[in-house]
C-alpha positions, -999 to 999 in steps of 0.1 A, spaced: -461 333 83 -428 336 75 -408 352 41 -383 357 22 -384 391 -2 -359 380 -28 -342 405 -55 -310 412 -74 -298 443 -56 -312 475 -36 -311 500 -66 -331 531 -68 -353 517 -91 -395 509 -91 -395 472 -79 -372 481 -49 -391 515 -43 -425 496 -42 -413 468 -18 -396 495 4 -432 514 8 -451 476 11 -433 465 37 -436 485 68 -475 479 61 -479 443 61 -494 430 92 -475 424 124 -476 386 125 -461 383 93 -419 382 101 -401 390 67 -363 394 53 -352 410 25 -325 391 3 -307 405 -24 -275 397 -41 -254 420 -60 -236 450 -50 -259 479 -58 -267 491 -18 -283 526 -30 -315 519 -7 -298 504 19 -301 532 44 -340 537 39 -344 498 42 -328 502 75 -344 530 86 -379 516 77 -370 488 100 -368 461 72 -341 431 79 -316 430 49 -296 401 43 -267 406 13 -254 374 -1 -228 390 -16 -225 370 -52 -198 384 -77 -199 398 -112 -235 399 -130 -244 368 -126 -226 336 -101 -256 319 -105 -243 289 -94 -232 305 -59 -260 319 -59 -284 286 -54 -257 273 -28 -261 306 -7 -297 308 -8 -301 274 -2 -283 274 28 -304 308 36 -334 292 31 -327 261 53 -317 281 82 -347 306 85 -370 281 75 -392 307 53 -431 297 47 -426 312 13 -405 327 -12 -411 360 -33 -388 369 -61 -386 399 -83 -361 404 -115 -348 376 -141 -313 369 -120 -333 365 -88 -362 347 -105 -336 322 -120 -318 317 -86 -346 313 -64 -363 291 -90 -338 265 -83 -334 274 -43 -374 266 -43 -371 232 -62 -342 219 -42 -354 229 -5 -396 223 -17 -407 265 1 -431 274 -23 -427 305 -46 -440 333 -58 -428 346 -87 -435 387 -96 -436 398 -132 -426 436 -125 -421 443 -166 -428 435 -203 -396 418 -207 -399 402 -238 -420 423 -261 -411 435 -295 -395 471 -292 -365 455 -267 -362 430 -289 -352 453 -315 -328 470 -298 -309 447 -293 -277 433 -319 -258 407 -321 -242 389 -294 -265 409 -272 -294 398 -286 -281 357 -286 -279 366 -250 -313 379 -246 -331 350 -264 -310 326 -242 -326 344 -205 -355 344 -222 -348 304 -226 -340 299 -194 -368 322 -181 -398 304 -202 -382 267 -189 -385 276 -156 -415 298 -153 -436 265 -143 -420 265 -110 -438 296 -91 -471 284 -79 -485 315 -82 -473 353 -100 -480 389 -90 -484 409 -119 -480 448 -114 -508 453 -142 -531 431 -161 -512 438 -197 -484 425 -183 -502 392 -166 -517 383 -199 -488 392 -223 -464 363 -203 -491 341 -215 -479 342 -248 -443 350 -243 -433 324 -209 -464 305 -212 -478 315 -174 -516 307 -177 -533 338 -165 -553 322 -141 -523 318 -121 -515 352 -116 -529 380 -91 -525 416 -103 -515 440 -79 -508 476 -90 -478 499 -79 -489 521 -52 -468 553 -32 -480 571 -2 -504 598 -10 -488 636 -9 -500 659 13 -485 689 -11 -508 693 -42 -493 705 -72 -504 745 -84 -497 764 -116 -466 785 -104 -461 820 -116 -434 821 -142 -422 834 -176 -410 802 -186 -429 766 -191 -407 735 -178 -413 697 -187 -398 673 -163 -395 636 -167 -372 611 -148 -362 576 -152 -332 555 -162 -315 568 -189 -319 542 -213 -334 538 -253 -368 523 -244 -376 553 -219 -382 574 -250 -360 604 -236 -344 611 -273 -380 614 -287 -389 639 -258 -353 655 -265 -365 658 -307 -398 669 -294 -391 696 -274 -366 708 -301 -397 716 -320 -414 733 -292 -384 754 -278 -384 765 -313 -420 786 -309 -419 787 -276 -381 796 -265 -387 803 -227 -392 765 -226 -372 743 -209 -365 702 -201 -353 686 -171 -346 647 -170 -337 633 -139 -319 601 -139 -288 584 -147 -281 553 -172 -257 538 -203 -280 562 -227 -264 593 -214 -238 603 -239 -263 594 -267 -287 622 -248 -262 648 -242 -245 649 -278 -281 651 -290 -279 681 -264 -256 696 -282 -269 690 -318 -298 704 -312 -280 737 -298 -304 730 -266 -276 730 -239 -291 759 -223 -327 745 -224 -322 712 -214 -307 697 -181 -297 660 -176 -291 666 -140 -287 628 -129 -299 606 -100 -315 629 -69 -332 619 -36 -354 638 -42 -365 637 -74 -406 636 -67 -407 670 -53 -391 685 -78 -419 679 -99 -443 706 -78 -418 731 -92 -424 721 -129 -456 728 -155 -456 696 -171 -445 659 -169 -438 639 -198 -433 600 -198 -424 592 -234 -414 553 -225 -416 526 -253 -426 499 -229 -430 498 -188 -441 481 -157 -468 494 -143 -450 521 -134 -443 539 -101 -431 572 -116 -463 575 -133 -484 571 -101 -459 593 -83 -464 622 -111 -507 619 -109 -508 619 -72 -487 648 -70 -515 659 -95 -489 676 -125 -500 679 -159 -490 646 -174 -482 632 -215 -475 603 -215 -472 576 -248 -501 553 -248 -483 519 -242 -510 494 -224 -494 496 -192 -500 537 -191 -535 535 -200 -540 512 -171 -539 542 -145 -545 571 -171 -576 580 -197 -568 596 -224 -588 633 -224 -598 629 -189 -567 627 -167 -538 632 -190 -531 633 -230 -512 609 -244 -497 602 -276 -487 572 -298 -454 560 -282 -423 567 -304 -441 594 -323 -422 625 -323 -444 647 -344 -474 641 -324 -459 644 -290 -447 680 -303 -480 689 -305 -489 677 -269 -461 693 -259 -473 728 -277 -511 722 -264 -492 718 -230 -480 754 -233 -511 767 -253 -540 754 -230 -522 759 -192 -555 762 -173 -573 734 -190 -540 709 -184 -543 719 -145 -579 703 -145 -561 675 -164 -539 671 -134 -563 677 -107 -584 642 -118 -554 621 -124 -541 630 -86 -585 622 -79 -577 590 -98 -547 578 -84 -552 582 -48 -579 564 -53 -567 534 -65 -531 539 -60 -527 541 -21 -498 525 -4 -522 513 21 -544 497 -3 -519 481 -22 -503 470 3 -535 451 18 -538 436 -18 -506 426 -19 -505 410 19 -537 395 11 -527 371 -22 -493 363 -1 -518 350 26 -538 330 0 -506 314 -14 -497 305 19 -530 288 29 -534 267 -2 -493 259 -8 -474 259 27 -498 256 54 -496 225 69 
């Protein structure tokens, strides 16, 4: 069985994280290449390094659609692929058309809640016209896959409603990492950090955890906040920095390799997101085995439960993740036990290894019952 691994770019971000750990697992018969379009090459290196053929079609600007098809076209003609996977709206749009013109079957991925209300609202104007006309283009051709993967089950059945994707013809798979061998401990400290990391963007929730922690440093000065990450909400972050007079309690330190064990040297981790995949920064934070608040979106409660592993807190709601925050502080011994069960929970369910099986084994069944011949 041959593949083709199809996405935008090679950003630092969940999707291209999860498929760089998948890979290197899948069985040795199956041959695979990794396509990918625009010029974002910031996991080049440990593509390469993990062994995984890249091949960059090299498309201009943010979109070149049109290029795009003819390139991957060709592509697909050449190395003959059994079957296509694609991951992100451009790629999903591209391949869409590559897969009706050359007849490789597809596999579409829905990696995100793309369409749900709260990104909706954040978007004006011509932005959102531009929104609601992907979103078009995406529901018109969402037919076209003959089968989805669907990084959790609230996302499978919420692109019934919003592209129309029966959910019978989608497989969930969740996100999975490599299980640590370093286990997270309670260091010895005067001072209590929070750390969260992601794109710097509205809908991650980082300006309610700023607000939040505002509160908290307030009782509790020998507090602090780390956010790890980069994105087009940074100067809305850092001037609330400065508003707040936290500058010396709160760090926006940017993009870092290696961002996952930082968190062994914090108390706490805190994923305040308005909507998510199934995300991998989660998974990353309870195998490590941290103290975790996170906002009770659908997709979080999919690998957390409330009281048992983690707290959470109604998403957007700054008030009430102060007072996580505070119990965070207030109740150190009882958040460790916290911690201790989510890592029990994740690497339990979460495994590379296992997901990776998973995934291989839905990318075998759409290859027996669509290109087999």
């Amino acid at each position: 069985m041959k593949v083709f691994f199809i996405q935008d770019t090679l950003i630092n971000a969940g999707t291209e994280k999860s498929l760089l750990q998948i890979l290197p697992l899948v069985s040795p018969e199956i041959e695979f290449k990794v396509v990918y379009f625009y010029p974002r090459h910031d996991l080049k290196d440990a593509y390469e390094r993990a062994g995984i053929p890249l091949v960059f079609l090299d498309l201009e600007g943010k979109y070149d659609f049109w290029k795009g098809i003819k390139k991957l076209r060709e592509l697909i003609q050449k190395g003959k692929p059994d079957i296509l996977v694609s991951s992100l709206l451009r790629s999903n749009l591209i391949t869409r058309m590559a897969s009706l013109l050359t007849g490789v079957p597809l596999v579409g991925t829905f990696v995100n809640d793309s369409y749900n209300n709260y990104r909706l609202e954040i978007k004006k104007g011509i932005q959102r016209q531009k929104f609601k006309f992907f979103w078009g283009l995406d529901r018109i051709t969402a037919a076209i896959p003959k089968l989805y993967i669907s990084n959790s089950s609230f996302i499978a059945k919420s692109h019934i409603k919003t592209l129309g994707v029966p959910l019978e013809k989608t497989k969930v798979v969740y996100r999975g990492r490599n299980i640590p061998s370093q286990i997270w401990k309670k260091r010895v400290s005067d001072t209590f950090e929070f750390i969260s990391y992601g794109r710097l963007l509205q809908i991650k929730g980082f300006q309610e955890l700023i607000q939040a922690f505002a509160k908290v440093h307030s009782v509790y000065p020998n507090s602090r906040l780390m956010i790890y990450g980069e994105g087009i909400h940074r100067p809305v972050l850092e001037k609330l920095v400065k508003e707040l007079d936290l500058s010396h309690s709160v760090s926006l330190p940017g993009v870092i390799s290696n961002v996952t064990e930082i968190i062994y040297k914090a108390d706490c981790f805190v994923f305040p997101s308005w909507y998510e995949g199934f995300s991998g920064a989660l998974v990353e934070a309870m195998m490590a085995g941290i103290p975790i608040i996170a906002s009770d979106i659908p997709m979080n409660l999919e690998a957390l439960t409330p009281d048992v592993n983690a707290i959470t807190f109604p998403v957007r709601d700054v008030n009430a993740l102060t007072r996580k925050m505070e119990y965070a502080v207030t109740h150190q011994q009882e958040m460790a036990e916290l911690g201790r069960k989510a890592r029990e929970e994740a690497c339990g369910r979460f495994d590379i290894q296992l997901i990776a099986k998973q995934y291989e084994s839905v990318l075998r069944e759409a290859y027996q019952k669509y290109a087999a011949t």
